[in-house]
Structure formats: structure tokens, C-alpha cells
N, C-alpha and C positions, 0 to 999 in steps of 0.2 A: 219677627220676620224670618230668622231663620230655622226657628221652627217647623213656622209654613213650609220653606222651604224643602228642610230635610223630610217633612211627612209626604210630601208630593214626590220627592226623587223616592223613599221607599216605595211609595203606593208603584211607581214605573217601575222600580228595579223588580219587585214582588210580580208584578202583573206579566212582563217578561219572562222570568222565570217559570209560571204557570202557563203560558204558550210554548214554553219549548216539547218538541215531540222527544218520542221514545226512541231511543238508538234502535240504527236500522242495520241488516247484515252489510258487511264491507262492501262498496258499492252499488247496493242497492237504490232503485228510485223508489219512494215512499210513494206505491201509488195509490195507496187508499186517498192519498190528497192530491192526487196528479188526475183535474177529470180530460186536460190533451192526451194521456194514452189510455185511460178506464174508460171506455166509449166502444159501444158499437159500430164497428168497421165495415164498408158495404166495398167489394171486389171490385176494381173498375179496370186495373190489366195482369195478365197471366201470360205467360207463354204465346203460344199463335189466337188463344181464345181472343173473337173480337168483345168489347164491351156490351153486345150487343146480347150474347150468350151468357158472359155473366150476369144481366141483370136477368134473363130469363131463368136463369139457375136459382136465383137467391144469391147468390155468393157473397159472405161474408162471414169477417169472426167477431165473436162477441166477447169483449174485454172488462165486461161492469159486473160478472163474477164476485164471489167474494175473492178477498186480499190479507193475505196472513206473509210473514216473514219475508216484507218484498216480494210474495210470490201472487198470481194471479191465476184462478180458477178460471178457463176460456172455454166456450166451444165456435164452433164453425160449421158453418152449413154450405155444402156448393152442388146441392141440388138431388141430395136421396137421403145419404144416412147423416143425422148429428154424431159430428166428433169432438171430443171432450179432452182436454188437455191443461196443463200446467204451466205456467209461464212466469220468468225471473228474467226484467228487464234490468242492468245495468247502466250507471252514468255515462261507461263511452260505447256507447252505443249498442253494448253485446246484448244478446238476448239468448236463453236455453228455455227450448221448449222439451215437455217430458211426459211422461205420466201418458202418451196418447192412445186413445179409444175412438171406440165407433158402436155407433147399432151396424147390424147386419143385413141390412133392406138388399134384396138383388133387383134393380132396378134398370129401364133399357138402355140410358144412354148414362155411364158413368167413369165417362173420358176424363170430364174434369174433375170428378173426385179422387180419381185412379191419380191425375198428373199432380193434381193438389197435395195430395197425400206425402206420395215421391218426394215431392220439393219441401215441402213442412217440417216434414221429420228431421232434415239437414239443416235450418235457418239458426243463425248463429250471429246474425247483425238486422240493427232496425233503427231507421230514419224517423220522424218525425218533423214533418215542415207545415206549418201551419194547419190546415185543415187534411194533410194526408200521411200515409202513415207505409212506409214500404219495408218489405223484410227480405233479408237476400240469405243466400247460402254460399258458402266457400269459391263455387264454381262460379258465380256470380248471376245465377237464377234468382230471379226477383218477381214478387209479388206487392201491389200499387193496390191502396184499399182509399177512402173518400169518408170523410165521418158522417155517419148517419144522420148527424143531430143537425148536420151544416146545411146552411138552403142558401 
């Protein structure tokens, strides 16, 4: 009997062991297994924009990128050019966004990729509440996104 026993607690302590993940940088969210923030984000408020114009825009960033050193490969679309960016979300909440790009489309109305831009390059904190997902910057300009995948 305690044979059985002791082969059963190894086979759990073994098994455990083999589930544990890889050290992650200090504070980092391990999000290759986080799919509440790898997820496709669709815009739903911005500044004076009504919802109405983000959904005619596209507006959204995309977070299911690849995922290296806690960091996440992103782009975002609000309605001309795809911009391509860098992203290191943190446990209390911080986020650094970096690395950011664009195509160069000159397109007629690109109010909201002009104010999107402005605000994004500054975001430095990010919420996560069940299905939403918001980012703010120092000033306290905020951006309200909807997960794509939620009905």
C-alpha cells in the first residue's frame, strides 16, 4: 500500500513539475496563455468619435500576433493605413507600446487615424474587464475596445 501510494504522489509531483511554464521577464503577463488579452479588439469609444464611425472605420487592434519575452506583436487598423506595433503588458496594469509603424496610404478622411495615433503612441495603462478591454494615457485619454470573438 504504500508503495501505491508513494508511486501516485511521484507520478503528481513529476506531472506538476512538467506543467510548470518558463520564467517570464519581471512582471510580465505570460500572454502566449492569456487568450482575455491575445484577442482581436474592435473600437467601440475614442474621443468625440461616435460608435457609429468606428464601426464604419474598421477600428480595431489586433492582439493574436506572435508573443515572445512577454511581448506581443500588434497591429491596428482605424480606417486607411495598417500600423504595426509592439506591445509589453504588465501585471499592474502598465502597458509600453513601441516599435510603431504604418503604411503610408493618403487617404480622404483620416481624422481618426491622425487622433488614434496621437493618443497611442502615449498609452501607458490597460484595463481588462470581462469582455472589454481599455487603454489610457497619462492625461487620461482613453480608448474602449469590445472583443471581437464575444456575441
Amino acid at each position: 500500500m504504500k508503495k501505491l501510494l508513494l508511486s501516485i504522489f511521484t507520478i503528481l509531483v513529476l506531472q506538476m513539475l512538467l506543467n510548470c511554464s518558463s520564467l517570464m521577464p519581471e512582471n510580465s503577463i505570460n500572454t502566449a496563455k492569456n487568450p482575455h488579452l491575445q484577442r482581436e479588439w474592435m473600437m467601440i469609444a475614442f474621443e468625440n468619435f461616435t460608435k457609429a464611425d468606428l464601426i464604419k472605420m474598421n477600428a480595431k487592434i489586433n492582439l493574436t500576433g506572435s508573443a515572445k519575452d512577454g511581448k506581443i506583436h500588434g497591429n491596428a487598423f482605424v480606417g486607411c493605413n495598417n500600423i504595426f506595433f509592439t506591445s509589453e503588458f504588465k501585471n499592474n496594469g502598465k502597458v509600453k507600446i513601441s516599435g510603431i509603424g504604418s503604411t503610408e496610404k493618403a487617404c480622404q478622411d483620416m481624422k481618426l487615424e491622425n487622433d488614434f495615433s496621437k493618443t497611442f503612441k502615449n498609452i501607458t495603462n490597460f484595463k481588462v474587464e470581462g469582455h472589454f478591454l481599455t487603454l489610457t494615457d497619462p492625461q487620461g485619454n482613453s480608448m474602449k475596445f469590445i472583443a471581437a470573438d464575444w456575441d
